[in-house]
N, CA, C and O of each residue as an XYZ file, in Angstrom:
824
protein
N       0.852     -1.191      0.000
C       0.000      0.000      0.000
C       0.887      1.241      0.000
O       1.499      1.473      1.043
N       1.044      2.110     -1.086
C       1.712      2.847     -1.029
C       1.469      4.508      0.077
O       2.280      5.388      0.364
N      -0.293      4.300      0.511
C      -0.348      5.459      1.543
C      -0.890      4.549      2.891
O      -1.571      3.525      2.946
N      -0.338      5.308      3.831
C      -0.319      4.620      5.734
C      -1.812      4.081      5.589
O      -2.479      4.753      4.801
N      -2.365      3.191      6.082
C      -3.059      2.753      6.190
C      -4.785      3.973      7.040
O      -6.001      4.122      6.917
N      -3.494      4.522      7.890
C      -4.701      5.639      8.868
C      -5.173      6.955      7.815
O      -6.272      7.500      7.712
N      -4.033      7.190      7.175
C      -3.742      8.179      6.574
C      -4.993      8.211      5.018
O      -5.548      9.202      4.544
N      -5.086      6.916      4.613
C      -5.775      6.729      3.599
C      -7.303      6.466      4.236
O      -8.189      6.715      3.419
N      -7.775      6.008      5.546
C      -8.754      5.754      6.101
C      -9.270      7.112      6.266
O     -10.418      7.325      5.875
N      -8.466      8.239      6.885
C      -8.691      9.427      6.627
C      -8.862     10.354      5.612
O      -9.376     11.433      5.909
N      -8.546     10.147      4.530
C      -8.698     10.249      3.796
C     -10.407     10.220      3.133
O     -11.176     11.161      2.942
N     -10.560      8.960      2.931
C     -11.968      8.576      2.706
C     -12.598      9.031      3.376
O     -13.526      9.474      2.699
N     -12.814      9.350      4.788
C     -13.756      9.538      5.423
C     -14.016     11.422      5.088
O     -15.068     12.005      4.827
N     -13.185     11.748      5.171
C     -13.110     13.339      5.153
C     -13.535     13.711      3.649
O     -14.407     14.554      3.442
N     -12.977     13.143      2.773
C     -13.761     13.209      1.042
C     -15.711     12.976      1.268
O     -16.736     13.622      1.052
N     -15.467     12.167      1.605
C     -16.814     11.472      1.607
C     -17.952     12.486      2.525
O     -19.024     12.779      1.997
N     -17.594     13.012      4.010
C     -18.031     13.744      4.276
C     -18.371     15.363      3.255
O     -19.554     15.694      3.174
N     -17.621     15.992      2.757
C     -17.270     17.110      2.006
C     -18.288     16.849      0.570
O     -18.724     17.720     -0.181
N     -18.521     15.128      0.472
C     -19.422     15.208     -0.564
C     -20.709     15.001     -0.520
O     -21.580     15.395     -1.295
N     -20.801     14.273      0.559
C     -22.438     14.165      0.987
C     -23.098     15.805      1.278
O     -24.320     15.930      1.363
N     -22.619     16.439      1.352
C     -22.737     18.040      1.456
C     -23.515     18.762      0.498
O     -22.658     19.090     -0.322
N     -24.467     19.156      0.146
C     -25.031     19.528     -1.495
C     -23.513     20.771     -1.975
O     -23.215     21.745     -1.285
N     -23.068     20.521     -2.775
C     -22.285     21.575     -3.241
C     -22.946     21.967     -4.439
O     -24.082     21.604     -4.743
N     -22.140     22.791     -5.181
C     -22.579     22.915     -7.213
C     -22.205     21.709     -7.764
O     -23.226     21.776     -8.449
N     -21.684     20.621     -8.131
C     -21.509     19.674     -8.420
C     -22.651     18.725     -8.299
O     -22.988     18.042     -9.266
N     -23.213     18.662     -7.241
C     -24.494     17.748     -6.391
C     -25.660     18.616     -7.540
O     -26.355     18.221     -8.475
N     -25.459     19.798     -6.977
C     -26.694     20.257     -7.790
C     -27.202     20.075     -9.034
O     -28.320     19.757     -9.441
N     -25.690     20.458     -9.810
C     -25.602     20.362    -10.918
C     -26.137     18.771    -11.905
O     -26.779     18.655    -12.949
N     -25.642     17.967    -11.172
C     -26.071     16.459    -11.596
C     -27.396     16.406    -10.881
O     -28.079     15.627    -11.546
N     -28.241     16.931     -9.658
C     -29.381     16.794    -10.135
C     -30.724     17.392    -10.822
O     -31.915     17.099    -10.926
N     -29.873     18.345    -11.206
C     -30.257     19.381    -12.186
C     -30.728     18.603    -13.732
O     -31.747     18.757    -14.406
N     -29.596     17.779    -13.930
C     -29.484     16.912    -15.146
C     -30.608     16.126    -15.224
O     -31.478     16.194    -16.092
N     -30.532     14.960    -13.762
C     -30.973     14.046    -13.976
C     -32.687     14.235    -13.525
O     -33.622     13.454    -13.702
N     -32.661     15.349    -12.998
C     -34.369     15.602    -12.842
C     -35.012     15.991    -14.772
O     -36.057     15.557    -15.255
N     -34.156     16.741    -15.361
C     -34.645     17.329    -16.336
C     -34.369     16.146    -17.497
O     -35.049     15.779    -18.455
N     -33.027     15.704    -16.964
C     -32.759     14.595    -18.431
C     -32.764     12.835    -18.644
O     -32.434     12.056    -19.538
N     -33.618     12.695    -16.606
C     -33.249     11.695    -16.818
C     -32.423     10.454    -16.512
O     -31.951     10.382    -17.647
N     -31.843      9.363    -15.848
C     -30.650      9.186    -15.081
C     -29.636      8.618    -16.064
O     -28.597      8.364    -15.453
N     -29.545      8.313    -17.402
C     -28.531      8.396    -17.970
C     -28.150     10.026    -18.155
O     -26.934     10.205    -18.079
N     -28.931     11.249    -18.380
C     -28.134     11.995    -17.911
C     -27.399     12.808    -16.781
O     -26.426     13.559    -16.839
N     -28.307     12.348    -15.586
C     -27.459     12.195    -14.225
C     -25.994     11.105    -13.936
O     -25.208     11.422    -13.044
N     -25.862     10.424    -14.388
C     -24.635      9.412    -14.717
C     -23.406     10.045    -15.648
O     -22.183     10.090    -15.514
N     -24.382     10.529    -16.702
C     -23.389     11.497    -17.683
C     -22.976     12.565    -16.746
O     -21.881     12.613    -16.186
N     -23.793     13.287    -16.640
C     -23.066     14.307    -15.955
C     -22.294     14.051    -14.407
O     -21.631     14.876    -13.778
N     -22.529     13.007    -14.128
C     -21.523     12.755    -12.960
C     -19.893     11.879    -13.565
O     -18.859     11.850    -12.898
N     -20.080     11.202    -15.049
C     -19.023     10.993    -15.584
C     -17.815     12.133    -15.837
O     -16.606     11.961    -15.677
N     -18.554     13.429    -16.312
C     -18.249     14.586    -16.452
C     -17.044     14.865    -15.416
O     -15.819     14.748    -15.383
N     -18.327     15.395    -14.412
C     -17.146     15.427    -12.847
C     -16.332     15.321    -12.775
O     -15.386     16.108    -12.793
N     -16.465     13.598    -12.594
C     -15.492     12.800    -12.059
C     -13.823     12.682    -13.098
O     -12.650     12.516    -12.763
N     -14.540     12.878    -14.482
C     -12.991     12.808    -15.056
C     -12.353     14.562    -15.149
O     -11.338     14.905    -15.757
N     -13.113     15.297    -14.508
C     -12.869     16.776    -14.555
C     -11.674     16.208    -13.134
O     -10.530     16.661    -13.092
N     -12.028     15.509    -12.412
C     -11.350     15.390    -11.091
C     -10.171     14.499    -11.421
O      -9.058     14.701    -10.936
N     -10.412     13.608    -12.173
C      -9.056     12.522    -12.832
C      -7.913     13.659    -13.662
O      -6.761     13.286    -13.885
N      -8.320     14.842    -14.008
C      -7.486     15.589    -14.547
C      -7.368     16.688    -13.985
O      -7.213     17.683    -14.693
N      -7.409     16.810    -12.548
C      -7.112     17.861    -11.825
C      -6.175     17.139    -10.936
O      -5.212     17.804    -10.555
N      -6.259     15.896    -10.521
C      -5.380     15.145     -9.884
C      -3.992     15.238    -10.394
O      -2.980     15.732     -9.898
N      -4.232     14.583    -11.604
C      -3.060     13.972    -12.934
C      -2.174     15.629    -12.909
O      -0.985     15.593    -13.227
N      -2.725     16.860    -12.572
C      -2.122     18.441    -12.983
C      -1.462     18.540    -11.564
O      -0.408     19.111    -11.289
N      -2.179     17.963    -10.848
C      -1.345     18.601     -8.910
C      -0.231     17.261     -9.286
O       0.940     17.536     -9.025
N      -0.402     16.263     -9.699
C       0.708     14.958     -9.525
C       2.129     15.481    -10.617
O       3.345     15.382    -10.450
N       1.598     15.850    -11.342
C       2.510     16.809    -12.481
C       3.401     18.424    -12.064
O       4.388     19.006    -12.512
N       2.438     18.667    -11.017
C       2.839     20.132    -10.533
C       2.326     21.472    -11.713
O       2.591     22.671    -11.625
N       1.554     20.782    -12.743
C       1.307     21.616    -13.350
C      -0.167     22.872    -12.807
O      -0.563     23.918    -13.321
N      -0.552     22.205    -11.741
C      -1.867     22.885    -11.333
C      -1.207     24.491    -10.702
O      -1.956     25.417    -10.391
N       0.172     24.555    -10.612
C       0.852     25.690    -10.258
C       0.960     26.553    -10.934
O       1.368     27.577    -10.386
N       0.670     26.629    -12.437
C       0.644     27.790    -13.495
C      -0.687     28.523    -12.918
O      -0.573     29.725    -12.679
N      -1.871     27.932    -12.690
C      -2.732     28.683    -11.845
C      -2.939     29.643    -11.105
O      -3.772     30.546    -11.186
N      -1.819     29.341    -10.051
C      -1.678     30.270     -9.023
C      -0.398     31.223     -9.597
O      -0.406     32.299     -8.999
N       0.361     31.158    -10.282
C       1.201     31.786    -11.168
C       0.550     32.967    -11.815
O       0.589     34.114    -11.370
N      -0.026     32.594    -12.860
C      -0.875     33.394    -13.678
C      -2.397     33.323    -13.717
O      -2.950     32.558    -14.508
N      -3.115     34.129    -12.850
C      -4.348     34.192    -12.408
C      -5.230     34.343    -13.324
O      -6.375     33.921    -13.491
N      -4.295     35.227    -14.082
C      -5.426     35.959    -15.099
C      -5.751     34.879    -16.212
O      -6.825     34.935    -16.811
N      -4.909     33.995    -16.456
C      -5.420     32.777    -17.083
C      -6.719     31.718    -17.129
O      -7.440     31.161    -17.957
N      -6.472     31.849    -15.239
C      -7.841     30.863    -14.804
C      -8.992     31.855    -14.655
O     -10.153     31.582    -14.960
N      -8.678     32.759    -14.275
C      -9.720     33.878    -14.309
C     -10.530     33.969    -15.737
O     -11.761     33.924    -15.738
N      -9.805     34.094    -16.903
C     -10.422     33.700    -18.066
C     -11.677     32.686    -18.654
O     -12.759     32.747    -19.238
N     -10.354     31.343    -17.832
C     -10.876     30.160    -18.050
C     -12.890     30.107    -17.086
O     -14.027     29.795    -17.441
N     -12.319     30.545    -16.006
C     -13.610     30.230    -15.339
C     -14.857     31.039    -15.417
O     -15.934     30.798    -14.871
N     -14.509     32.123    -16.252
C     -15.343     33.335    -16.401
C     -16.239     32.549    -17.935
O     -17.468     32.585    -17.994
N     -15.572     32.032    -18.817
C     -16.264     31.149    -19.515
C     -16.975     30.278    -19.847
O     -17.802     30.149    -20.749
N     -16.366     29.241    -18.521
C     -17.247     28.359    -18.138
C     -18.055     28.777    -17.388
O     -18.692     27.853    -16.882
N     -18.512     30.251    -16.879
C     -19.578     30.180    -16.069
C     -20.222     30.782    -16.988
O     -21.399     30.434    -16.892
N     -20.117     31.311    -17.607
C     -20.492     31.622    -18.807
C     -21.661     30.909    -19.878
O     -22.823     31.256    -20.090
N     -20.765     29.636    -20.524
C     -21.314     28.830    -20.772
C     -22.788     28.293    -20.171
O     -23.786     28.220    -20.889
N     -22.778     27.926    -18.735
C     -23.839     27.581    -18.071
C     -25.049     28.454    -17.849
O     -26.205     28.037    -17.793
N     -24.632     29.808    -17.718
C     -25.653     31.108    -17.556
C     -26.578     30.937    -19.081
O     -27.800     31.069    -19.144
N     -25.514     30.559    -20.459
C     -25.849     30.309    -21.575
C     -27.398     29.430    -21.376
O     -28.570     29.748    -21.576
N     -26.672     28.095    -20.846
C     -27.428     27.135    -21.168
C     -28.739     26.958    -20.567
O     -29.769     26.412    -20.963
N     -28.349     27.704    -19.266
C     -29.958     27.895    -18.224
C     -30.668     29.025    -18.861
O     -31.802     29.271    -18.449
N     -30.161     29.751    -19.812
C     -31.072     30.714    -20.498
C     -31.685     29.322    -21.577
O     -32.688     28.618    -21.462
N     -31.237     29.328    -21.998
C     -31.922     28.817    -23.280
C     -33.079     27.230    -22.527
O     -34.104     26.782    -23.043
N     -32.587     26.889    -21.593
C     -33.579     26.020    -20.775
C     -35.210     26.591    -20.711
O     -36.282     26.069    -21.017
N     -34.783     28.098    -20.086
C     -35.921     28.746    -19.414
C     -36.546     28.896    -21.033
O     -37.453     28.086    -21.227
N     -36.269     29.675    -22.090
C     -36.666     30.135    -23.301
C     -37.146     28.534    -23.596
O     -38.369     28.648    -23.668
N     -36.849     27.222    -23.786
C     -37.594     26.542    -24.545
C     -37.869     25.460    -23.751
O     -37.539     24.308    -24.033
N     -38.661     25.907    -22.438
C     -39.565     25.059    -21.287
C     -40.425     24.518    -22.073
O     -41.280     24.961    -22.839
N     -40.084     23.522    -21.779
C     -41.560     22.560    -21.947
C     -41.551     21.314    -23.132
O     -42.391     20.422    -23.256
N     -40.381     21.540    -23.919
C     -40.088     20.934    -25.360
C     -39.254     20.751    -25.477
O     -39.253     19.532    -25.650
N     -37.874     21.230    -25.559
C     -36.746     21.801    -26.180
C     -35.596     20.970    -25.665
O     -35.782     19.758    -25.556
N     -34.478     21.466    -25.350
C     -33.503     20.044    -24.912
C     -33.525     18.885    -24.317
O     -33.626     19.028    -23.099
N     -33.483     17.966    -24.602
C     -33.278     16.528    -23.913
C     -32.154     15.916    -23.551
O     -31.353     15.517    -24.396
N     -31.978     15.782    -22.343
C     -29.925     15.516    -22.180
C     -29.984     14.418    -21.864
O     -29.237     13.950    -21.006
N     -31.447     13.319    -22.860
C     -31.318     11.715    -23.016
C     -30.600     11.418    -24.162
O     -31.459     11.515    -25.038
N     -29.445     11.083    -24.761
C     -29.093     10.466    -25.835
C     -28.480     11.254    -26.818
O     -28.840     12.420    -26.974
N     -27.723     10.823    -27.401
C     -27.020     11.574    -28.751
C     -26.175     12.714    -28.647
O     -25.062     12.502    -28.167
N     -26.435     13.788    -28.964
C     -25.737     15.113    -28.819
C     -25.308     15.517    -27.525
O     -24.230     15.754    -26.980
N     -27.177     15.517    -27.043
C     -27.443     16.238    -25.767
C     -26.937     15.480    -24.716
O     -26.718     16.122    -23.688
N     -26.620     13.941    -24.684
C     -26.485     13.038    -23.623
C     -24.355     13.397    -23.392
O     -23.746     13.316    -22.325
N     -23.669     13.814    -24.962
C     -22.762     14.247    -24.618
C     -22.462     15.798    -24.097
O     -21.558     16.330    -23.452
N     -23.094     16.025    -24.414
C     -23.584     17.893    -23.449
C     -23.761     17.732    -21.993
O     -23.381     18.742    -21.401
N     -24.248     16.724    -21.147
C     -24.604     16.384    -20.256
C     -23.059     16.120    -19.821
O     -22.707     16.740    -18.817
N     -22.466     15.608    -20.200
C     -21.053     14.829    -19.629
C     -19.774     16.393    -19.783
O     -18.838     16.828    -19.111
N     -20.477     16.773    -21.069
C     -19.260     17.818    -20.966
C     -19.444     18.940    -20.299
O     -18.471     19.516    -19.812
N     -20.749     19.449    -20.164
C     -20.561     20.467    -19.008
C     -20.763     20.391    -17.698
O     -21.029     21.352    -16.975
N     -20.604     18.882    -17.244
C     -20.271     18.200    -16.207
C     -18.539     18.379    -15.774
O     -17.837     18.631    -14.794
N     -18.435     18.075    -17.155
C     -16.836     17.900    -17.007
C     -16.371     19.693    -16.522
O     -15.714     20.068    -15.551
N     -17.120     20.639    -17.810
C     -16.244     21.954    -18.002
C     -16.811     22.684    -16.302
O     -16.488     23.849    -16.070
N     -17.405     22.115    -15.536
C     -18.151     22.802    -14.603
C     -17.306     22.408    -13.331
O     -17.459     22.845    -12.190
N     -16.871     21.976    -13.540
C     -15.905     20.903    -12.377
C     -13.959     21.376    -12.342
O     -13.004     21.385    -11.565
N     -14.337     21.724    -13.842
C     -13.037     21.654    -14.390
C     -12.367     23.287    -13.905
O     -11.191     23.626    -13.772
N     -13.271     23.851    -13.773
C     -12.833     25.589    -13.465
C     -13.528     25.930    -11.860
O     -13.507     26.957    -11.182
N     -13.959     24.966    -11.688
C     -14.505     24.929     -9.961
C     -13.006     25.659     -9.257
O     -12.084     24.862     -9.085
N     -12.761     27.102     -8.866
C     -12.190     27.041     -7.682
C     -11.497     26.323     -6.573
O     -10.363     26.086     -6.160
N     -13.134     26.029     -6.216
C     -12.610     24.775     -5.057
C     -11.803     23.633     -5.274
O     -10.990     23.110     -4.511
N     -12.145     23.316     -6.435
C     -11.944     22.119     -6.972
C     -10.003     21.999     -7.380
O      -9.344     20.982     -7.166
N      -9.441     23.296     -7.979
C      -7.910     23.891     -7.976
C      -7.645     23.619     -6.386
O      -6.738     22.923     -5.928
N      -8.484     24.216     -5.765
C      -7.899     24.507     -4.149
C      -7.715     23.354     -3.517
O      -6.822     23.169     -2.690
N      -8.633     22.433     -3.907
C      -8.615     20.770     -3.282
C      -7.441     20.052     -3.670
O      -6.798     19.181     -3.085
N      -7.232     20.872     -5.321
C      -5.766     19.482     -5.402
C      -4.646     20.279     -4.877
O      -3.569     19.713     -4.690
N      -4.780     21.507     -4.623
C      -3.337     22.110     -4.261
C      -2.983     22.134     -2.758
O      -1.959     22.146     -2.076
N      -3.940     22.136     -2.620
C      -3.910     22.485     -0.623
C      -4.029     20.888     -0.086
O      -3.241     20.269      0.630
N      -5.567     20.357     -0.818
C      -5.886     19.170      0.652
C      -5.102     17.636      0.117
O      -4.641     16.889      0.981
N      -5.003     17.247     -1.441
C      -4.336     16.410     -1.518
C      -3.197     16.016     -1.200
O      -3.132     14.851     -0.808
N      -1.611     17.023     -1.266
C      -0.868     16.566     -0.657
C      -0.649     16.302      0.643
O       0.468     16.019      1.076
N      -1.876     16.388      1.479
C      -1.503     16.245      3.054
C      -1.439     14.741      3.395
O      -1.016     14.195      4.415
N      -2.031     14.158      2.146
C      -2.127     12.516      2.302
C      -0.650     11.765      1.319
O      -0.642     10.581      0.981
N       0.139     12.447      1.100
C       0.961     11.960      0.151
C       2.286     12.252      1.309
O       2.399     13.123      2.171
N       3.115     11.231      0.944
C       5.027     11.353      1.611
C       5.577     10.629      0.958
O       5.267      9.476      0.655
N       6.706     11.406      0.590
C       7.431     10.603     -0.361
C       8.512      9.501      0.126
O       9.310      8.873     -0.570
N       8.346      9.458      1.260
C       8.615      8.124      1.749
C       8.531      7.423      1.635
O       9.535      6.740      1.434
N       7.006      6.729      1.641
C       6.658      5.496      0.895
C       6.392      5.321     -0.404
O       5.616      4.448     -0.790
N       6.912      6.004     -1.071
C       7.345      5.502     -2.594
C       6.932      6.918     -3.855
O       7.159      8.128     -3.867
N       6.179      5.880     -4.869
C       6.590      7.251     -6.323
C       5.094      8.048     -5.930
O       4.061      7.379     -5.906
N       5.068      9.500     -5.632
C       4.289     10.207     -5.691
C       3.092     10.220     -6.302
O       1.962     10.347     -5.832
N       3.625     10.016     -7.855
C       2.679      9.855     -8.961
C       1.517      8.625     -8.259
O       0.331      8.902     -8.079
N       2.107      7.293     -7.932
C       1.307      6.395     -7.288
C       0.509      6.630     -6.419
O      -0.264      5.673     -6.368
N       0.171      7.614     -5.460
C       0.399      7.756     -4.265
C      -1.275      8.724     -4.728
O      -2.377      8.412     -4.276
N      -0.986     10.022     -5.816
C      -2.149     10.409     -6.329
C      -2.983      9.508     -6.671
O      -4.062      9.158     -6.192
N      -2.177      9.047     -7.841
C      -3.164      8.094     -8.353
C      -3.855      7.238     -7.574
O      -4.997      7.557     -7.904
N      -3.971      6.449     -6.841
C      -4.647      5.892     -5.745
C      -5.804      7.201     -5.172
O      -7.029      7.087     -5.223
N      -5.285      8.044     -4.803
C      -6.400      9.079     -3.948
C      -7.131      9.540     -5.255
O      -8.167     10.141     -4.971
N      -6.909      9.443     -6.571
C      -7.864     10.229     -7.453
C      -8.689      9.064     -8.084
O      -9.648      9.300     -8.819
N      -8.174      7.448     -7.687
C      -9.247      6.399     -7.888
C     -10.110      6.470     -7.129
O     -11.277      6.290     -7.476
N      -9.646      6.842     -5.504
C     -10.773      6.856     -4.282
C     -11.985      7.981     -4.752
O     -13.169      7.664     -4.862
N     -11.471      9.296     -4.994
C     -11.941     10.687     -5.457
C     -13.242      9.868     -6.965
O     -14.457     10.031     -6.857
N     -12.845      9.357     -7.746
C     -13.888      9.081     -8.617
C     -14.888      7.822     -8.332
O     -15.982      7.615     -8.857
N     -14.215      7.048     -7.368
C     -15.341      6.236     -6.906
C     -16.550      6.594     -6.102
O     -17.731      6.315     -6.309
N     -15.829      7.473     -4.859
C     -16.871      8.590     -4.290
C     -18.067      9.434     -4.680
O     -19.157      9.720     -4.185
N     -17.193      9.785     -6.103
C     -17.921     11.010     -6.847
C     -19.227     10.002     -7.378
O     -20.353     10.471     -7.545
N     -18.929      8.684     -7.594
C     -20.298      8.072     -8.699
C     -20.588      7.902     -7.633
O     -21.535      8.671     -7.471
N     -20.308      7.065     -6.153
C     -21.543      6.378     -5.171
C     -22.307      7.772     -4.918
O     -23.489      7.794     -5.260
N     -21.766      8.913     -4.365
C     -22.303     10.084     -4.189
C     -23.739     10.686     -4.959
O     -24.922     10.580     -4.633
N     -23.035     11.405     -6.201
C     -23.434     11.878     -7.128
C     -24.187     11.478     -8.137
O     -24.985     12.133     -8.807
N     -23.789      9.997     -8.231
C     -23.997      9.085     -9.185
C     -25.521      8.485     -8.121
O     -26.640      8.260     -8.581
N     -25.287      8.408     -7.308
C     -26.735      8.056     -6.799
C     -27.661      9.077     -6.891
O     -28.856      8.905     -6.647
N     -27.240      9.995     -7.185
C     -27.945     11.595     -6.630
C     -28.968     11.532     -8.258
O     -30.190     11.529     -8.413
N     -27.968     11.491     -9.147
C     -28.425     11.427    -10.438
C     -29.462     10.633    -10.759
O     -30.639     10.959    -10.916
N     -29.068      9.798    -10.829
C     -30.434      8.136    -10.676
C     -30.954      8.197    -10.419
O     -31.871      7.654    -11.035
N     -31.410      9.063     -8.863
C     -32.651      9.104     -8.242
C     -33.213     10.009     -8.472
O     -34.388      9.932     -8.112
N     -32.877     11.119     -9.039
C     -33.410     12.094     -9.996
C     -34.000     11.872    -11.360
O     -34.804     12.558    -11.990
N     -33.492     10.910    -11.614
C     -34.058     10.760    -12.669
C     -35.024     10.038    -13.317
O     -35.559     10.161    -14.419
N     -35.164      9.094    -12.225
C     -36.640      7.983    -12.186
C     -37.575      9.046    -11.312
O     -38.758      8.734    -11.452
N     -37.401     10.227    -10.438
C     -37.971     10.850    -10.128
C     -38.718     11.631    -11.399
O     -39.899     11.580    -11.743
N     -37.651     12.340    -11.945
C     -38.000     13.160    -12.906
C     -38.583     12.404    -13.819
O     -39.763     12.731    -13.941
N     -38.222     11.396    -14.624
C     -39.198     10.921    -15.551
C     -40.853     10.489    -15.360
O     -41.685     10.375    -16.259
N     -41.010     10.326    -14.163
C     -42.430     10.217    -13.763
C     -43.130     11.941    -13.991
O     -44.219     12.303    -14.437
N     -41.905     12.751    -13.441
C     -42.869     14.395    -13.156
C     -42.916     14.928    -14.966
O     -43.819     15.696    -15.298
N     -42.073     14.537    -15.835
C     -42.203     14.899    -17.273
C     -42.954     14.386    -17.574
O     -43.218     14.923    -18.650
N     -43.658     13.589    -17.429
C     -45.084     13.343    -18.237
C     -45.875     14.159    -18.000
O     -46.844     14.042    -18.750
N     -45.955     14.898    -17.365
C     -47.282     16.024    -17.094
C     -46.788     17.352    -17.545
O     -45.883     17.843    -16.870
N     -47.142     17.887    -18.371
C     -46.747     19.328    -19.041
C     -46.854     20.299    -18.095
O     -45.779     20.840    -18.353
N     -47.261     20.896    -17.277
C     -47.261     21.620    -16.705
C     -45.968     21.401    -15.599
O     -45.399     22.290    -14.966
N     -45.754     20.261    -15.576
C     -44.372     19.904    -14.404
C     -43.428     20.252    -15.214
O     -42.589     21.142    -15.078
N     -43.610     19.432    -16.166
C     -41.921     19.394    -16.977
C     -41.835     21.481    -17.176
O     -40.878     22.141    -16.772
N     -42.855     21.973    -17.745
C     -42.153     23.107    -17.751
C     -41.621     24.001    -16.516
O     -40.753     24.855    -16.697
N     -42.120     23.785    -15.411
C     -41.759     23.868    -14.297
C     -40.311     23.408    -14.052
O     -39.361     24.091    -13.669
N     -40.355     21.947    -14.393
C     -38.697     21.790    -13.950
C     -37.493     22.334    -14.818
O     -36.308     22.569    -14.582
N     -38.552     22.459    -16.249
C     -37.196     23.338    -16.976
C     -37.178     25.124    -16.488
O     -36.077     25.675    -16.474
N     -37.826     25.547    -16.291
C     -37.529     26.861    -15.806
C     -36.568     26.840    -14.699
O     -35.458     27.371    -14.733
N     -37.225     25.990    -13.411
C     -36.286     25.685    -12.589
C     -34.195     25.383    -12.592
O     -33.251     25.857    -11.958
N     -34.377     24.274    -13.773
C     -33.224     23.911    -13.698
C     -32.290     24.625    -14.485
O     -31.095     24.366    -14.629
N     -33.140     25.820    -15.129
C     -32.656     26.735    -16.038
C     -32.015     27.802    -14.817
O     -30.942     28.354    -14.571
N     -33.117     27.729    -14.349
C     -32.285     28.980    -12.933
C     -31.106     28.296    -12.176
O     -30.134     28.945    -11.788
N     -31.221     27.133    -12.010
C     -30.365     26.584    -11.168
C     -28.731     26.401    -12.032
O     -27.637     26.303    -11.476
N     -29.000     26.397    -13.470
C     -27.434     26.743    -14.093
C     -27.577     28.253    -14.641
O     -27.183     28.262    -15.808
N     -27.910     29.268    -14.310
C     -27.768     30.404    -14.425
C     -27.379     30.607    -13.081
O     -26.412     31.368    -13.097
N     -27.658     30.305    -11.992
C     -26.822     30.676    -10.784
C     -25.594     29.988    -10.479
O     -24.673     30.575     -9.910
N     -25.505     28.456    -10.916
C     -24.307     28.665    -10.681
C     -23.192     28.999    -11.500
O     -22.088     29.175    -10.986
N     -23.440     29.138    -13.157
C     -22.533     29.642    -14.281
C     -22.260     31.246    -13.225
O     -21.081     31.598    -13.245
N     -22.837     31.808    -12.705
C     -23.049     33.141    -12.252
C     -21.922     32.872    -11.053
O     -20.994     33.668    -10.907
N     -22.045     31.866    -10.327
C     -21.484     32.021     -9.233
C     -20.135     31.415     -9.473
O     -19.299     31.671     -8.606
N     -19.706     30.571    -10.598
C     -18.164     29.920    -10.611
C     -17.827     30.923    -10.870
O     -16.877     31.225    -10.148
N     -18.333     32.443    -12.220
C     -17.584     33.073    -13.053
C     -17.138     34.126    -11.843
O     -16.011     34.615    -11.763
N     -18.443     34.435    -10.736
C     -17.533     35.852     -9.869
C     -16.986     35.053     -8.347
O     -16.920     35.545     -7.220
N     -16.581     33.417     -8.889
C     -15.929     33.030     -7.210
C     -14.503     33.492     -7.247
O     -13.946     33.494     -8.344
N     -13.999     33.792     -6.435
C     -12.049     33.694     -5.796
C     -11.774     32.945     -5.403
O     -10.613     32.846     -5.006
């Protein structure tokens, strides 16, 4: 085992707490899976989770340090991606009742990617691999790289029991409330607001 046995027990437990938590992530996937469904609650928790496999792979690299280097870079980056989402909860609210389906095809990869791009410029999400991951890593017991990798397998298994349940159950929820027109447009207005606030809230976080 390349991390202490306590050290990795801690680990889990403290992730796991931090995710049972509703964050934007939580929301966001059940945002999906109420409106699209639980293959697109799954998608969009695939999203996430490899947004998190490549935030790991950047702190194990040391590359997640150009970040804090050059601000104005991520500042860019995240002002876009919140961007994007303010986009997409507009156009939710404008075509309630009919209009996107984030079951299948296009839309089912739309589901995964702004899962992914939503995760991917998360703040917190920079701050988690720079600050809280190495507190579980020593290069004592062996190659670093290993040492991530292990905590960013734990990190995506979490993310599906979590999230990935969150989704599913949203989405056998939601497919019962879309049969009734007056719901479904309800939940698309709703979930239209709910990615207009948080595209709103990644683009003005610090």
């Amino acid at each position: 085992m390349p991390i202490d046995e306590q050290v990795f027990l801690a680990f889990v437990l403290t992730t796991l707490l931090a995710m049972v938590v509703p964050g934007p992530d939580m929301m966001f996937v059940l945002g999906c899976g109420i409106r699209g469904g639980a293959r697109a609650g799954v998608l969009a928790t695939a999203g996430v989770a490899t947004s998190e496999v490549i935030h790991v792979a950047l702190a194990a690299a040391g590359l997640v340090a150009l970040f804090a280097a050059v601000p104005a870079a991520f500042a860019v980056t995240r002002i876009a991606g919140g961007a994007y989402l303010v986009f997409m909860g507009i156009q939710m609210i404008r075509k309630r009742g009919g209009g996107l389906d984030l079951q299948g095809g296009v839309s089912g990869r739309r589901a995964y990617s702004m899962g992914l791009l939503t995760n991917l410029v998360n703040p917190k999400m920079v701050t988690f691999t720079l600050a809280f991951l190495p507190q579980f890593v020593d290069p004592t017991r062996g190659p670093l790289w290993l040492q991530f990798a292990v905590l960013g397998a734990v990190l995506v298994v979490l993310e599906f029991l979590v999230d990935g349940a969150v989704g599913v159950t949203a989405g056998r929820i939601g497919g019962w409330l879309r049969t009734r027109e007056r719901v479904r447009r309800g939940i698309d207005a709703t979930t239209g607001g709910l990615f207009i606030g948080l595209g709103a809230r990644l683009a003005l976080q610090r």
